[in-house]
C-alpha positions, 0 to 999 in steps of 0.5 A, spaced: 637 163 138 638 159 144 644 162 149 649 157 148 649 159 140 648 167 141 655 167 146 658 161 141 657 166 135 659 173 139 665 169 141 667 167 134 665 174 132 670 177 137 676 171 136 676 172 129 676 180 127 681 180 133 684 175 131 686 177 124 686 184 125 693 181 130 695 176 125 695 182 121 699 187 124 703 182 127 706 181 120 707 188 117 710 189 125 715 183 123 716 185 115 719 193 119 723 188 123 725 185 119 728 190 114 731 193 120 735 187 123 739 180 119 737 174 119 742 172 124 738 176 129 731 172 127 735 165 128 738 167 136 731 169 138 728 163 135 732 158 138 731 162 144 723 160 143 724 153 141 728 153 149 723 157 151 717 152 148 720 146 150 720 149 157 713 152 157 710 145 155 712 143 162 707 147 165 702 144 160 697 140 166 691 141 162 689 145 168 686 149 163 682 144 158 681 140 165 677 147 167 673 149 161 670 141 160 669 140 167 661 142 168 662 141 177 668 144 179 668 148 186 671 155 185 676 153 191 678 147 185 680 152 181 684 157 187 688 151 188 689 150 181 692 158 181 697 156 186 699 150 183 700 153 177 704 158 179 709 154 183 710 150 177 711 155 172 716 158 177 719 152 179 720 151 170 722 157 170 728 157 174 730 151 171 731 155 164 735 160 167 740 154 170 740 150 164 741 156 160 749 155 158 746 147 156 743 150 151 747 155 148 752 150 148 747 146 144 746 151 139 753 154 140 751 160 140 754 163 147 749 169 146 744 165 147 745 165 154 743 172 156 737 171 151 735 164 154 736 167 162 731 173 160 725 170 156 725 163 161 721 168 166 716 169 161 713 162 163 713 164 170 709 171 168 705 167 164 702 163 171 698 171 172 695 170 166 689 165 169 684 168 170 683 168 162 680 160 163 675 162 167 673 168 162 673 162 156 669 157 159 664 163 160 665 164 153 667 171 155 672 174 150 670 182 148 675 184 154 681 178 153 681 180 145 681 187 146 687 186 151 690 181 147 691 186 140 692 192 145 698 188 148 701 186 141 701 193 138 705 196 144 709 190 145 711 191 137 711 199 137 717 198 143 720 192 139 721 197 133 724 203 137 729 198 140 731 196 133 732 203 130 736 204 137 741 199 135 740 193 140 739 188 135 736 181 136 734 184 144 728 187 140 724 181 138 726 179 145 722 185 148 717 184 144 716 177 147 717 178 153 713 185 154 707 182 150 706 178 155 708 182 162 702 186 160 698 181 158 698 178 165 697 186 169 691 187 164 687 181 165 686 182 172 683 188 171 677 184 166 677 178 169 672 179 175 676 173 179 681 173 184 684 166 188 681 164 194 682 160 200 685 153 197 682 146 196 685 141 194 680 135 194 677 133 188 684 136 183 687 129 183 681 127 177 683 133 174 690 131 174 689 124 170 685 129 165 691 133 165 697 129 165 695 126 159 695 133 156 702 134 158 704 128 155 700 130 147 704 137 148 710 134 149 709 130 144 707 136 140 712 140 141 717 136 137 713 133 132 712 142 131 719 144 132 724 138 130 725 141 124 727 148 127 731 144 132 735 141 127 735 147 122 739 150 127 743 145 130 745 144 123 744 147 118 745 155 121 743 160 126 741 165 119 738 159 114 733 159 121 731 166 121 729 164 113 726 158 115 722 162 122 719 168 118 716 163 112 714 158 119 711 164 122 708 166 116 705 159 115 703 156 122 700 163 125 694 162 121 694 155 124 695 157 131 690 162 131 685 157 129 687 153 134 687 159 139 680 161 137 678 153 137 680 152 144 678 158 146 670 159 143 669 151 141 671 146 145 667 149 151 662 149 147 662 142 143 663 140 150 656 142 153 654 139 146 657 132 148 651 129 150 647 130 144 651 127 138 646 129 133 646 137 134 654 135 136 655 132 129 651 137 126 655 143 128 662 139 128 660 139 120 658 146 120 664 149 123 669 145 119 665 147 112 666 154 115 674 153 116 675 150 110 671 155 105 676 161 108 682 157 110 683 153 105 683 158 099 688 162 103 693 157 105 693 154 097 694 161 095 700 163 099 703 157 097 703 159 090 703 167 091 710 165 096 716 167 093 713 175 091 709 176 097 716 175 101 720 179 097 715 185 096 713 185 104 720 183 107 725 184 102 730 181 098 735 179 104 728 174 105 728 171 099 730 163 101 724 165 106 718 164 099 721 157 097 721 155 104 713 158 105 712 155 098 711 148 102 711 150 109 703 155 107 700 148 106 703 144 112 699 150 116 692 149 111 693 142 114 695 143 122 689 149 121 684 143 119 687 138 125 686 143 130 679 143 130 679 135 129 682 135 135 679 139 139 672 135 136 676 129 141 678 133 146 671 135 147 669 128 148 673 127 153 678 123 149 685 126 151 689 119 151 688 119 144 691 126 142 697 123 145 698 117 142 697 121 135 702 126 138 706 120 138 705 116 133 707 124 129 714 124 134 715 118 133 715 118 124 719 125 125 725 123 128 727 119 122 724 122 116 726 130 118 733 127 120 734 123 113 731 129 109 736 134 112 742 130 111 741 128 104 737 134 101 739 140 107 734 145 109 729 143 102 730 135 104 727 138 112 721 141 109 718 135 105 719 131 110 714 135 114 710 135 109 709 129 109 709 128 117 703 133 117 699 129 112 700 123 116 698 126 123 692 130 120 690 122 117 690 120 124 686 126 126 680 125 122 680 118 123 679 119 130 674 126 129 670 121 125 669 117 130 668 121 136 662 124 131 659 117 128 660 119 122 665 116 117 666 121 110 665 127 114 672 130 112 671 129 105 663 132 105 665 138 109 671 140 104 670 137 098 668 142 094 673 148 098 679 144 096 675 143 088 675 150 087 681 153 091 685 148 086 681 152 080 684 158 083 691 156 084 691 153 076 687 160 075 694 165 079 699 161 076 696 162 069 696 169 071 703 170 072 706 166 066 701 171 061 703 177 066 710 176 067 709 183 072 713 184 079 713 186 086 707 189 087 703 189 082 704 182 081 702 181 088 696 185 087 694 182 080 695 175 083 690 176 089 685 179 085 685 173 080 685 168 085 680 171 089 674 172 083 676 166 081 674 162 088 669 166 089 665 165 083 666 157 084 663 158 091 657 161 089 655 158 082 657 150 086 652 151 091 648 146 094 640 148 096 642 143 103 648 148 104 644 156 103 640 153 109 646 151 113 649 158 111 643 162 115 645 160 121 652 161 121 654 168 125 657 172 119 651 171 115 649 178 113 656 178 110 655 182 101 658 175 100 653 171 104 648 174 101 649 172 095 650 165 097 642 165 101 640 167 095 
């Protein structure tokens, strides 16, 4: 096993447990959150975010991409960098804070303004959080996973006690912000870096590398967050809350394979750029991995949605599992799309990320408007849908193309959307003959699901795809095994 592959599959190995174990514990953080404060509460804080969001995306030069697929900066380019991107979170951070009643006035919600003033500076906090990019691009992430879960839990534990103390929606502006605050403390004790004596040459290359970056993420940010922003503006502060928890639920296990993509691959398919043969070759290994795990989960949270909401989260939620009916299927896809764009980015083509984010602003503007107007928050949601399904063609079109091999997609995921359909038929089937509920159906419909697929898996296997599941880092898993065999 070569170095490259052993630190790739460690990284994986440390991303993903972490990663889900903190995904999971963020959700049931969320459902004690949840029972405890009104839907109100959840829409402040979300249109808070969506202002903080906003803001933070223009702090996104792309140093950090700039970084990690740069193979010869200076360690003075990267002091520099430090400093740059310290002043500009400050300078954006001060902004928020003077635009604050711009943007209460916008929503019409005067209470934002104290909100908005507290959480800007999470932006500025977030400039000290630096020295994770070096520990990436080194494809080191023990101490950044450990630190990220041991920051969660601490932030989620004082969210809580804030809640039961009364403070209401200043609770989930704690966990936020102190998230983090310890995040940026602690990552200095394990990144081994500390900035130096500036130089400034060389950085204007990696500006044009990272300018095109900022212009996708500004894109990005709207073709994300137009349909919140327009729930709150105006449908209402409560349906938002509805609409963040079932966004959440659906768009986590998105952004956390983005999270985990940007972080292990895109270092590593950059190193494999040179090499399209063994570059094609692991781009369609990883995205048969992903489809095999996230495609089953996100169709099946899509049909499991309106019980899985009520039980974990209570009845008050219930609008959240229609929402969550839609919206699990536009995470499926963005999941997918973040790893097809990292394949792009790894071949140095930013420029075409932005003209995709875009094309995708540039469809949603219309169709999110039209949709709300005409059929309110459910009108919103489809159009979203179909939004995502545009962007995600666009993406594996030009992923295709950065790899040389045209039917990729279909090849890697056929067989994972063929057997999770099988599962979806198999779960609603369950649930007409069982008319059970709450838990028991809940637990009735996972286990169905779940034995459905994993026979499928495994009695449609190919020979060409148990050689390809002996390289992969979880190859030793009970499943697996039986998948080699």
């Amino acid at each position: 096993m070569t170095s490259l592959k052993r630190r790739v599959f460690q990284g994986l190995a440390w991303r993903t447990s972490v990663d889900v174990g903190e995904m999971f514990l963020q959700i049931v953080f969320t459902a004690i959150l949840a029972r405890i404060l009104t839907k109100a509460d959840f829409g402040l804080v979300a249109m808070a975010l969506l202002v903080n969001r906003f803001l933070t995306q223009m702090t996104q030069i792309g140093f950090g991409i700039a970084i990690i697929q740069s193979q010869n900066i200076r360690k003075e380019q990267v002091s520099a960098i430090f400093y740059i991107n310290a002043a500009v979170n400050f300078m954006v951070s001060s902004a928020g804070y003077a635009v604050a009643p711009l943007a209460a006035g916008f929503f019409n919600q005067p209470k934002l303004i104290p909100l908005i003033r507290v959480l800007v500076w999470v932006i500025f906090i977030n400039s000290f959080g630096f020295p994770h990019i070096l520990l990436r691009k080194k494809l080191k992430f023990g101490g950044i996973s450990l630190l990220e879960i041991s920051t969660m839990l601490t932030a989620n534990i004082v969210a809580v006690i804030i809640a039961i103390k009364g403070f209401g929606f200043w609770a989930l502006a704690a966990r936020a912000f102190l998230s983090q605050l310890l995040f940026a403390i602690g990552i200095w004790f394990i990144g081994d870096w500390f900035p130096g004596r500036p130089d400034f040459r060389g950085v204007k290359r990696l500006f044009s590398f990272g300018l095109n970056m900022l212009g996708s993420k500004i894109f990005n940010y709207f073709s994300q967050n137009l349909a919140a922003i327009i729930t709150g503006k105006f449908i209402g502060v409560e349906t938002l809350g509805a609409f963040n928890i079932a966004y959440n639920l659906a768009l986590v296990p998105a952004q956390k394979v983005q999270s985990i993509l940007t972080a292990v691959l895109t270092p590593a398919f950059s190193a494999l750029q040179a090499n399209l043969i063994n570059f094609r070759r692991k781009v369609f290994e990883t995205l048969y991995s992903l489809g095999s795990i996230l495609i089953p989960s996100m169709l099946g949270l899509s049909v499991i949605a309106p019980n899985f909401v009520v039980t974990l989260y209570g009845p008050k939620w219930k609008d959240a599992g229609l929402f969550l009916v839609f919206l699990a299927p536009i995470g499926l896809m963005k999941g997918i799309e973040h790893l097809l764009a990292s394949v792009i980015i790894s071949r140095g083509w930013p420029s075409v990320i932005l003209m995709i984010t875009f094309l995708e602003t540039l469809a949603s503007v219309p169709l999110l408007f039209l949709g709300s107007y005409f059929f309110d928050i459910i009108g919103l949601i489809v159009a979203y849908f179909f939004i995502a399904i545009f962007s995600l063609a666009l993406t594996i079109s030009y992923s295709q193309k950065a790899v040389g091999d045209t039917n990729m997609f279909i090849r890697a995921t056929k067989k994972s959307f063929f057997n999770s359909s099988l599962m979806v038929i198999s779960v609603i089937m369950f649930s007409k003959v069982f008319p059970l509920k709450g838990v028991l159906e809940l637990l009735g419909q996972f286990l169905v699901g779940a034995t459905i697929y994993l026979i499928c898996r495994i009695r449609f296997i190919t020979d060409k795809e148990r050689n390809m599941i002996k390289d992969l880092p979880f190859s030793n898993l009970p499943f697996l095994k039986n998948l080699k065999s």
